[in-house]
N, C-alpha and C positions, 0 to 999 in steps of 0.2 A: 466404392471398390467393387468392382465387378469381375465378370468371366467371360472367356471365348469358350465358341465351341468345340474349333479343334487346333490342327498345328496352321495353322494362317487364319490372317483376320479377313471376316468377311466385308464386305460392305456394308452390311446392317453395323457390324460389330467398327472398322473405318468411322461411323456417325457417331457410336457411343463415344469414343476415345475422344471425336472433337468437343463432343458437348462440354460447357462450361462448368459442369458439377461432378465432369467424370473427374475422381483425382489419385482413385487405385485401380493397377488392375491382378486380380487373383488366380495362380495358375494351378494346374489339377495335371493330372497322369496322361488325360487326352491329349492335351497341351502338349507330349513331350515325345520325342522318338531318338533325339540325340542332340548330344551336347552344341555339336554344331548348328543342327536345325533348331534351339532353343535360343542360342546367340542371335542364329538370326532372324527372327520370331522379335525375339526384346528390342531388336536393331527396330523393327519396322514399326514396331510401337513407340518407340523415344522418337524414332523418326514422326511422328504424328503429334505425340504429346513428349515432349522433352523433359516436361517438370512431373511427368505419373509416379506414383510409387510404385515398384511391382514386388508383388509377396506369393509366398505360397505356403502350406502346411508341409512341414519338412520335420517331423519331431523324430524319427526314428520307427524302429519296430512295425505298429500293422500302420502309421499314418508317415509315409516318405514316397511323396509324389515322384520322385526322379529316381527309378533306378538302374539300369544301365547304363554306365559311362558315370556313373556313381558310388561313393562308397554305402556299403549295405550298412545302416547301425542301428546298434539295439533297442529295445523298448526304453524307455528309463530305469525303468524298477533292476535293468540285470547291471547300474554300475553298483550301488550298494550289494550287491550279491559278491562283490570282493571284500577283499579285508581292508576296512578302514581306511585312510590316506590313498591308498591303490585306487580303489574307488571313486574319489571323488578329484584323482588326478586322472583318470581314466573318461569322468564326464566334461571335464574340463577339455582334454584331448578332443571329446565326440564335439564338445560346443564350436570348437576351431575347425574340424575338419568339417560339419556341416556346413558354417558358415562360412570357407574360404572358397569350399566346391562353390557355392550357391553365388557368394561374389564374383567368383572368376566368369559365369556366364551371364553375368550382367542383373540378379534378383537382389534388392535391396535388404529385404530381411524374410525370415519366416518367420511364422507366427510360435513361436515357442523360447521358453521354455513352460512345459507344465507346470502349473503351482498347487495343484489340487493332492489333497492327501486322501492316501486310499484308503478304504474303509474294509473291503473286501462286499462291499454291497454294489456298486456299477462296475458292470462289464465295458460300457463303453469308456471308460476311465483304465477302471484295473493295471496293469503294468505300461499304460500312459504314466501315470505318479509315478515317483521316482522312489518313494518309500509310505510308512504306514504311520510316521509319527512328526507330527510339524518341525521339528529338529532335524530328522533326516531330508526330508523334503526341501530345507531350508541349503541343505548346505550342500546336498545336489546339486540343487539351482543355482546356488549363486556360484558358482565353480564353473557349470556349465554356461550359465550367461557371462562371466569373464573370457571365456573361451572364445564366444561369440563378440564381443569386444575387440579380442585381440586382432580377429578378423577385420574387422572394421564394420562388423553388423549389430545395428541397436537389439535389443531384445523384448517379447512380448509376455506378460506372465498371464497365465491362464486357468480356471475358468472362474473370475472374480464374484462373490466371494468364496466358493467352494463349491466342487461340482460332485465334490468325491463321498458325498450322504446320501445319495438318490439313485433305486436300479433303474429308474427310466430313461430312455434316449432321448433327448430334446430333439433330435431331429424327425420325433414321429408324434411327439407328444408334448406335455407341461409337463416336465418333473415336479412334485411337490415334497418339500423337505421343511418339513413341522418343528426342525429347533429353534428354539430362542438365540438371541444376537447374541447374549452372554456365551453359546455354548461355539459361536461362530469364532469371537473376538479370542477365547480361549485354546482352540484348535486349528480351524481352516486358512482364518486370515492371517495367523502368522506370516507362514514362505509371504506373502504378500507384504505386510509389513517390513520384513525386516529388507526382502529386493529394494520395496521405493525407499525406505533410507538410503539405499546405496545408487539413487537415481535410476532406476528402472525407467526405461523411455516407454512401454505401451503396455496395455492393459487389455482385456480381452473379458466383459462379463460373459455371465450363463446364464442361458435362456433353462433357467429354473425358477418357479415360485418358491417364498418363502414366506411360508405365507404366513406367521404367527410375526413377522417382522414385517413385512409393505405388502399392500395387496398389488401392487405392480411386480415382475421380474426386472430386473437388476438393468438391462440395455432401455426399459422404459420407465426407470425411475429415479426420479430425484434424491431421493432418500438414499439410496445406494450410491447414485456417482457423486450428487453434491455431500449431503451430509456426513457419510462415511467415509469416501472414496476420497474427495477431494479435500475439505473440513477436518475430519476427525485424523486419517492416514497423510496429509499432505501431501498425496499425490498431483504431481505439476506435468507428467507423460499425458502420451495421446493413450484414448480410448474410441479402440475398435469395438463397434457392437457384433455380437454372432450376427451369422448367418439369418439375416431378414425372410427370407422367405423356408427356413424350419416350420416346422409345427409348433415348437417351444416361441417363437413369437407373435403364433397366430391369435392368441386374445389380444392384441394392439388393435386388431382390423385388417382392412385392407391395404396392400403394399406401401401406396402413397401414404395412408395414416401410421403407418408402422416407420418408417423414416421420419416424417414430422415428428412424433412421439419421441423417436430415438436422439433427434435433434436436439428437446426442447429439454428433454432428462441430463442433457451433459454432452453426449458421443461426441467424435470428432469427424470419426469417417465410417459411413455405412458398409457395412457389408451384404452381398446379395449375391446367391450364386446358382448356379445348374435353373434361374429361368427365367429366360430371356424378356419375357413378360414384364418380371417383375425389374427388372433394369431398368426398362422403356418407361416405366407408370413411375420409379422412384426420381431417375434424370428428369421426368418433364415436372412433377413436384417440383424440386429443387432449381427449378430454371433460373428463376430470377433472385435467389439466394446466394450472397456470399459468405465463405468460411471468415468468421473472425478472427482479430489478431492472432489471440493467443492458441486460437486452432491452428493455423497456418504455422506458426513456431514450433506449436509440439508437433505436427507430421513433420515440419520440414526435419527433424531430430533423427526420423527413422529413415532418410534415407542413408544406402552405401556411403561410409566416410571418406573410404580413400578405391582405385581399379587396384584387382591383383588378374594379371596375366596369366590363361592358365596354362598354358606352354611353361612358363618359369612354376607354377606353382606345382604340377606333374612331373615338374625334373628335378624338385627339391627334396633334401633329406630330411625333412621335416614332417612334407605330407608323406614319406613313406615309413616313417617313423609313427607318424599316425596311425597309419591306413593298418600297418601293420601289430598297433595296438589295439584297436577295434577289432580286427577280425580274431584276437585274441579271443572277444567276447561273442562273436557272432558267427567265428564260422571263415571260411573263404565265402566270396560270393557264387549262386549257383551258376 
């Protein structure tokens, strides 16, 4: 799963899409100018690759790629800022109106809901979480991934097994976070837990060390997606690795070794974004690579269930009943 660079595909970017190992593609802010110009963007990509996933980060707050011609919504952290049931009817609300906007212009899913509990120690996390205690967190999410459901969008939980004990940014760095598995299984992995009992379709680890548990990070380790992940949580969803060309996955090596690695630990579908480099060196690795069965079954999970129209979904009193329960929480848009 890869990136364009802007609102049309290039030629170089035309090559990617046909290759035989391109099988996402991930959209960003450059990517967008309007709803229309974004239909027809996904139009000229299906048109190329019929069968692509396309996703994007759409959680709300400081990470919601589409904003104009979009509804604005909140961090996670401000649905628990209501009272009780309100709350977690109100994220359930945001999980539907994200995921029906994002349906109607033809994106399969985004990558959310957050699963990480906040600790008050990552900034790049912080009111990403949805609350401070595996219970709250727990029941956010799963309210909010019903929502996304109802849309007809799988949902992805994120950052496996807990990204919320570490100030560093994996996207400059290795975050390292020194707890023991016991202190993990007791806190973090709960929200995790309790979604895949309820079939959570995708998985999203953290490009963090843990390091008193594997000396790998979690997208190049076994121990993490077989043992734990898969083994111990019975997790049967797809697993996206971060962001391949972070800094947080630079001890794998170089881009083609950092893919292989991510292969060989579990993953299903690579992820790789903002450089074009590293697209080029991951597809010609994977040239003569087929996805396995049971890979091809769990992506095929994440794609769009059913079209929703978005002429009928803007003229319904459902998303305005929405739209206008969010802005409860956020504001009008500016």
């Amino acid at each position: 799963m890869f990136d364009l660079a802007g609102t049309r595909i290039s030629d170089g970017e035309r090559e990617f899409l046909r290759h035989p190992a391109a099988g996402g593609l991930i959209l960003f802010s450059r990517n967008y100018e309007s709803p229309d110009q974004l239909m027809t963007l996904v139009s000229e990509v299906r048109g190329l690759r019929p069968d692509i996933l396309i996703a994007v980060d759409h959680e709300g707050g400081r990470v919601q790629r589409f904003r104009a011609g979009f509804t604005r919504l909140p961090p996670a952290s401000a649905y628990l800022e209501a009272d009780g049931e309100a709350g977690l009817a109100a994220a359930g609300t945001a999980g539907w109106l994200m995921a029906a906007e994002l349906r109607a212009v033809g994106v399969d899913f985004s990558f959310a809901p957050v699963l990480d509990v906040d600790t008050g120690i990552s900034a790049i996390i912080g009111d990403r979480a949805f609350a401070r205690t595996p219970d709250e967190v727990t029941a956010a999410a799963r309210a909010f991934a019903a929502g996304m459901h109802r849309a007809g969008m799988a949902a992805v939980g994120k950052h496996f097994p807990g990204h919320g004990g570490v100030a560093g940014d994996s996207h400059l760095t290795v975050p390292e976070d020194r707890r023991e598995l016991e202190d993990l299984l007791a806190r973090d992995l709960l929200p995790f837990s309790a979604l895949i009992r309820e079939d959570l379709e995708g998985i999203m680890p953290a490009h963090v060390l843990y390091s008193r548990i594997d000396a790998q990070t979690p997208c190049f380790s076994h121990f993490w997606l077989q043992t734990i992940l898969r083994e111990r949580m019975n997790f049967d969803g797809a697993i996206f690795s971060d962001d391949l060309s972070m800094a947080g996955a630079a001890p794998a090596g170089g881009y083609a070794n950092r893919a292989l690695a991510a292969l060989e630990a579990g993953c299903d579908m690579l992820v790789v974004c903002n450089t074009p480099e590293a697209t080029a060196a991951i597809l010609q690795a994977l040239e003569h690579r087929t996805a396995s069965a049971g890979s091809a079954r769990r992506l095929a999970a994440m794609r769009g269930r059913f079209p929703i129209d978005r002429g009928e979904l803007l003229a319904s009193a459902e998303w305005r009943d929405a739209v206008s329960r969010i802005q409860s929480l956020t504001g009008p848009a500016p």
